[in-house]
N, C-alpha and C positions, 0 to 999 in steps of 0.2 A: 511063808518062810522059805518056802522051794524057789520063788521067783528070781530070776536072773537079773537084773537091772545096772549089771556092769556096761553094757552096752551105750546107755543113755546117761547115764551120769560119771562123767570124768572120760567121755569116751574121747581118743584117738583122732587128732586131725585127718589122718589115713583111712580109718574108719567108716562106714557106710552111714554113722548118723551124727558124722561130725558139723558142729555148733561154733567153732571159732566166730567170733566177734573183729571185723577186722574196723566199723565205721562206730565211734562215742559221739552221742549226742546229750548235751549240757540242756537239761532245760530251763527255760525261759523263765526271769523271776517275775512271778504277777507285775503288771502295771498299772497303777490306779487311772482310771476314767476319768479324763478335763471335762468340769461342769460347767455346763452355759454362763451358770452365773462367775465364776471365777474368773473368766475372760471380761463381764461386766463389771465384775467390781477392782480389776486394774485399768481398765478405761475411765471408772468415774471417781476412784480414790481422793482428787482433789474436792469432788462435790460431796462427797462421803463426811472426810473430813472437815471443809469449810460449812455444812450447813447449805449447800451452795443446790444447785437445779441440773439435772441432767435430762438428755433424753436420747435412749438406747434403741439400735433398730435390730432387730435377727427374724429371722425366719426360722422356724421350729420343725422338728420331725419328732417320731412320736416316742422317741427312745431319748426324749427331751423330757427331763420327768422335773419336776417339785420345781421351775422356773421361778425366780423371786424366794424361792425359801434360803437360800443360802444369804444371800443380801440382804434379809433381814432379819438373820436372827446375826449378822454381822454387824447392824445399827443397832440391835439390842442389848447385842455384848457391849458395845461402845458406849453409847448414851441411856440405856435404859427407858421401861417403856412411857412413849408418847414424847422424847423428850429428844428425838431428833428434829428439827425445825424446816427442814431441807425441802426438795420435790424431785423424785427418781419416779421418769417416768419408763417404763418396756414400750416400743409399739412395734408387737411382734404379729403373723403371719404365720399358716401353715396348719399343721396337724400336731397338738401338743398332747404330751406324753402325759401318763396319770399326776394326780395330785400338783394343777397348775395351780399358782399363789398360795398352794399350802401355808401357813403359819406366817403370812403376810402380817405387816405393822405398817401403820399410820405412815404417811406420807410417801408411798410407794405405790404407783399405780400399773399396773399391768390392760394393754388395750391389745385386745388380742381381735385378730380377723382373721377366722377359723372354725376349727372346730376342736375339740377339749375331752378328753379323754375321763376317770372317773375322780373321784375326790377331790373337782375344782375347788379351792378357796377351804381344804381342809384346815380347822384349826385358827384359822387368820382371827386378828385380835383389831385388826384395822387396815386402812388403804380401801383401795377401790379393785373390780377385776370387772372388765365388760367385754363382752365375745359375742358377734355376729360375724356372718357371712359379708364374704366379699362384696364391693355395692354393685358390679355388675351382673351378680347374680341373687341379689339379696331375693329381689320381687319372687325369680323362678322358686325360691327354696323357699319360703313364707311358711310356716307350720312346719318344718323338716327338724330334726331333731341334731341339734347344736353340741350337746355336752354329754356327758356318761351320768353313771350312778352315782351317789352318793356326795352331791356336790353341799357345800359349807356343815359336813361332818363335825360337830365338836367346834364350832367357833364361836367365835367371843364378840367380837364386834366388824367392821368393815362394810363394805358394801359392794355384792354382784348383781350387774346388768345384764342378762342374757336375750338378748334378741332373736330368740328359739326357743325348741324345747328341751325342759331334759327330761334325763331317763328317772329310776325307781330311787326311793328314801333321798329326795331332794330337804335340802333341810336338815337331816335327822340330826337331832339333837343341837341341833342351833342353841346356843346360849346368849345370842346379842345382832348376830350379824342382823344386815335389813339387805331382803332381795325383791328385784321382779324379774320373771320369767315368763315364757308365754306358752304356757303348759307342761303337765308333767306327770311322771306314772303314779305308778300304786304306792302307796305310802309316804307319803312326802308329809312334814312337819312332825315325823315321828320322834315319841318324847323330845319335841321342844318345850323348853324352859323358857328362852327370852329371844325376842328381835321381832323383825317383822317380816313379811312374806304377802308379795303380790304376787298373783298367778292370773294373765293373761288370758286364758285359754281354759283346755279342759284339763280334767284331773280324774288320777283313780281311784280305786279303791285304798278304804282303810287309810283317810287322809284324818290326819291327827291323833293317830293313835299313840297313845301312853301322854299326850299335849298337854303337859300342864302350866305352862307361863306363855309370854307370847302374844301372835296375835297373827291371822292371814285372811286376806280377800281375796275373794273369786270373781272373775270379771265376767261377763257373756254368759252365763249358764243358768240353764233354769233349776228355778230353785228346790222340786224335785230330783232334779240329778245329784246339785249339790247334797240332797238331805239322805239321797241313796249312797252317795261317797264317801259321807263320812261316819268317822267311828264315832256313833252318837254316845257311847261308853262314855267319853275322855272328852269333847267337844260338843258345842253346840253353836246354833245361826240365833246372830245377836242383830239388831236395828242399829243402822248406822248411824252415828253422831255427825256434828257438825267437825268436831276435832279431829275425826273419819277421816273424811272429804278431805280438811285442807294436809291431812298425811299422804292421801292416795295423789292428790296433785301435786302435790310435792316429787314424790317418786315417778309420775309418769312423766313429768316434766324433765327430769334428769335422765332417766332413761331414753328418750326420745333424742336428747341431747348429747349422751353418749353416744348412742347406738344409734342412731338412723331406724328407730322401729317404724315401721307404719301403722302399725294396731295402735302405738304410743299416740302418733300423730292424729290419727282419724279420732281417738278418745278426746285428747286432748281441745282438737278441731270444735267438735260440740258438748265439751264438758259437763252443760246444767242439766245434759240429757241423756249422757253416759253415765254421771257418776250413779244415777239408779238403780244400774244396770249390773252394780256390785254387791257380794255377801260376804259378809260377816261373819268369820268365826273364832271363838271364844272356848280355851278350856273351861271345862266345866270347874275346875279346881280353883277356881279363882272364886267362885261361889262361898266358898269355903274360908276365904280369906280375911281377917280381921285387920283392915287396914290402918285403922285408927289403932289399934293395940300396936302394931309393930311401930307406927308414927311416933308413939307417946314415948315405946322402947326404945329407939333409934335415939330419939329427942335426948330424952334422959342421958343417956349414954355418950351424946357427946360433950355432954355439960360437964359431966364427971370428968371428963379427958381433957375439957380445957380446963379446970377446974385445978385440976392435980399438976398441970402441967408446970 
């Protein structure tokens, strides 16, 4: 109550602790951030529109984030899904920011030559995304780790090629996509539902944990490793079929042809004597499954619907 504070508040230009303001500054109203893809999609508008084929070049940095997500959820808005007819291809370079081809759709392909930060291919329901190393340097970097964590989070369908490895919860929750990679950390195909998953290489711990749909192979590794790897909870190692086989040539075939792998190529080289050399694994949930009862349901049900129609 006794304090003086005349001094400091409303004091006196002449004064010793004079405050005059003699320079205003106006600040600056935020500026929204130009997205890579918006520059892309007024360069390909007529292909957008006509149905028509494009092919995009950029080079990426890493503050380059969700490439290809804006672009298609801009043909989704337009035509709805599967039902743009077109081919947008990216064939970009560099070091891409998180979440590349997030929430990608069919007929949009991202070829990346680089390396990929974490939640490649989050979401995507279709299209393609394949990322290897530059070819002058492919051979030196061979086994070197190409992408981040958590690559095809929550997706639905599409297909990633990675000609590397990547980091932890590859997969997780995959509900459709189909990948190969050529190894990958600890938890990868965590609760997956649906798609398919080839792995190249090694793998970590607690591989298919919560896995209940689905389906992935392990190439190269002995079959005690794989059986220490995984969450035998949730998963188990199943005998390969013949409808195996012609799945896994199919994918290394495309993947080699993508990507330039050489693990693809040397496989593919002596196929009747690699494809052995693969494991099998199978949620145990599917054990559990009545597949003729849902058939007979399904069946039923769409009789009634053409039926009433």
């Amino acid at each position: 109550k006794k304090m003086d504070l005349s001094r400091l508040i409303g004091a006196k230009e002449s004064s010793h602790y004079s405050h005059s303001a003699k320079a205003k500054f106006k600040p600056k109203e935020p500026k929204a951030e130009t997205h890579l893809d918006d520059g892309v999609i007024e360069e390909i508008r007529p292909a957008i529109i006509s149905h028509g084929h494009a092919i995009v070049n950029r080079v990426l940095k890493n503050t380059d984030r969700a490439v290809g997500s804006r672009l298609s959820g801009l043909i989704s808005f337009l035509y709805g899904p599967g039902e743009f007819k077109g081919h947008i291809q990216y064939r970009i370079e560099g070091a891409a920011g998180q979440s590349l081809g997030a929430f990608l759709v069919d007929n949009v392909e991202l070829r990346h030559c680089g390396v990929a930060n974490d939640f490649v291919g989050k979401g995507m329901s279709g299209g393609l995304i394949t990322i290897r190393f530059p070819r002058t340097i492919r051979k030196s970097l061979e086994g070197n780790t190409i992408i981040g964590n958590v690559a095809l989070y929550g997706a639905t369908g599409g297909e990633l090629l990675v000609a590397g490895k990547a980091g932890e919860r590859f997969a997780v929750r995959n509900s459709g996509a189909s990948a190969v990679v050529e190894g990958v950390g600890n938890h990868c195909c965590e609760y997956m539902t649906r798609g398919c998953v080839i792995v190249l290489g090694g793998i970590g711990k607690n591989f298919g944990a919560g896995m209940t749909g689905g389906v992935a192979f392990v190439y190269n590794q002995e079959l005690a490793v794989v059986e220490k790897s995984i969450n035998a909870e949730y998963v188990k190692i199943d005998q390969l079929k013949n409808g195996d086989e012609d799945l896994i040539h199919k994918h290394i075939v495309s993947h080699e042809f993508h990507t330039g792998s050489t693990i693809a190529k040397a496989i593919k080289a002596t196929w009747e004597i690699e494809k052995k050399r693969f494991v099998k694994i199978l949620p145990r949930a599917i054990e559990i499954v009545d597949f003729n009862k849902i058939y007979e349901e399904q069946f039923q049900n769409r009789l009634l619907g053409v039926f009433s129609e």
